[in-house]
PABANU-887669 format. One record per residue (C-alpha): x, y, z; residue in one letter. Coordinates in steps of 0.001 Angstrom, whole numbers. Each point is the difference from the previous one (the first is absolute). Example, Ala and Ser with C-alpha at 12.3 -4.5 7.8 and 13.67 -1.06 7.14 Angstrom:
<lolos>
+---------+---------+---------+------+
:      px :      py :      pz : rest :
+---------+---------+---------+------+
:   12300 :   -4500 :    7800 :    a :
:    1370 :    3440 :    -660 :    s :
+---------+---------+---------+------+
</lolos>
This chain:
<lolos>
+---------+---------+---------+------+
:      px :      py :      pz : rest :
+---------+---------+---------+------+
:   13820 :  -10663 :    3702 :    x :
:   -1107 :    3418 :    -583 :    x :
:   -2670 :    2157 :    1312 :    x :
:   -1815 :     -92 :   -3466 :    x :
:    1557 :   -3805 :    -715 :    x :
:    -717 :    -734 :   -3901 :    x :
:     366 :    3837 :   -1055 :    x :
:    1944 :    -107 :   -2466 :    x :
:    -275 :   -3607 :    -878 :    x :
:    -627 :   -1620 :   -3385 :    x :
:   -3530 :   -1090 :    1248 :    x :
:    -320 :    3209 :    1093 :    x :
:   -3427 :    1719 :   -1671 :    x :
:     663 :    3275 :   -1973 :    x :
:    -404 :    3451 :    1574 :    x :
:   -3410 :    1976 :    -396 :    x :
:   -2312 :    2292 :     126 :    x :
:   -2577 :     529 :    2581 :    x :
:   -3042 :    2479 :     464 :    x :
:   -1245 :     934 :    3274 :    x :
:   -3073 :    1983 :    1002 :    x :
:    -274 :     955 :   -4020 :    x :
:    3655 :    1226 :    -727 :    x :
:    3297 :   -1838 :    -854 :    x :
:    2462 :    -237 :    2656 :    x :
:    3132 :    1597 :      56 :    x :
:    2991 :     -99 :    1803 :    x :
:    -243 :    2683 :    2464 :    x :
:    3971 :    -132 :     283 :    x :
:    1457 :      77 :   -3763 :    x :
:   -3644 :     212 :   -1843 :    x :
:     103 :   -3661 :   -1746 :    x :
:   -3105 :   -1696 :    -649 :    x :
:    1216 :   -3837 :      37 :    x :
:     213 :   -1907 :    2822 :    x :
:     652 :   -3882 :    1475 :    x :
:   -3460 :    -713 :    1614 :    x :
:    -444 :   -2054 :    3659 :    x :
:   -1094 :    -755 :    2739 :    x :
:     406 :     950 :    3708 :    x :
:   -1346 :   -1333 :    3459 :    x :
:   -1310 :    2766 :    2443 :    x :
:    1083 :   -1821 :    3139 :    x :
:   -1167 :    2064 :    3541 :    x :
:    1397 :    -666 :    3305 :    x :
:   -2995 :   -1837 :    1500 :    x :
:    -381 :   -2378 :   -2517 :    x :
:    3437 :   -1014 :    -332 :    x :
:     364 :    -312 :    3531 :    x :
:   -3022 :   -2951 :     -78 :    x :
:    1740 :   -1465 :   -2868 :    x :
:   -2595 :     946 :   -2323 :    x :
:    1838 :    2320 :   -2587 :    x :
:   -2321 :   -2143 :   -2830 :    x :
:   -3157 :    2226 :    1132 :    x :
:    1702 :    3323 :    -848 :    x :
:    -612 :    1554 :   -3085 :    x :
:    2209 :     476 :   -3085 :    x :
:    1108 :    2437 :   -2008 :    x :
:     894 :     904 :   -3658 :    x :
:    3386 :    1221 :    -596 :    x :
:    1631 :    1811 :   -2972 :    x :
:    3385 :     190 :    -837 :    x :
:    1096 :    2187 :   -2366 :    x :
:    2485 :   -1711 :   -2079 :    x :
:    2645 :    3537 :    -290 :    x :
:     146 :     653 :    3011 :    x :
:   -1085 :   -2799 :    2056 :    x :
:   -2411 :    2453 :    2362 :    x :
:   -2973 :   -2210 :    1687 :    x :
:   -3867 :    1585 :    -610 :    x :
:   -2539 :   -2015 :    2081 :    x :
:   -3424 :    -867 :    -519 :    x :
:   -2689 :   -1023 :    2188 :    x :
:   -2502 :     -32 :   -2926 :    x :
:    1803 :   -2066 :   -2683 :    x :
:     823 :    2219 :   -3470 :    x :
:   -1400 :    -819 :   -3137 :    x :
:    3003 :   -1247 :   -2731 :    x :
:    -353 :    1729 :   -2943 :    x :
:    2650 :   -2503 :   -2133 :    x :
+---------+---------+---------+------+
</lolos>
């Protein structure tokens, strides 16, 4: 299974695009503007060494579907499709 396991897939939702503090994101490595939302857990130390990885928060990630480069997002972005 792969680190993004489904992208790529028939059941796979379609590439988007998002807004984030009022402007459209773009890829900041070949300047695309659709990408595979999802979702990331921000595990720390501490927490995972209690066994308690659930309390740490999560992240949005973006990847842009050229390139495959990785945006994340503490505050979710907005779709726009």
């Amino acid at each position: 299974m792969g680190l993004f396991s489904g992208h790529g897939s028939k059941n796979e939702k379609p590439d988007s695009r998002f807004l984030v503090a009022g402007a459209e994101v773009t890829c900041p490595q070949c300047q695309n503007n659709l990408f595979h939302e999802g979702k990331a857990q921000l595990n720390t130390a501490a927490m995972s060494l209690m066994n308690l990885d659930w309390v740490n928060k999560s992240a949005t990630t973006l990847v842009c579907s050229r390139c495959s480069f990785i945006s994340w997002y503490l505050e979710g972005p907005t779709k726009l499709d």
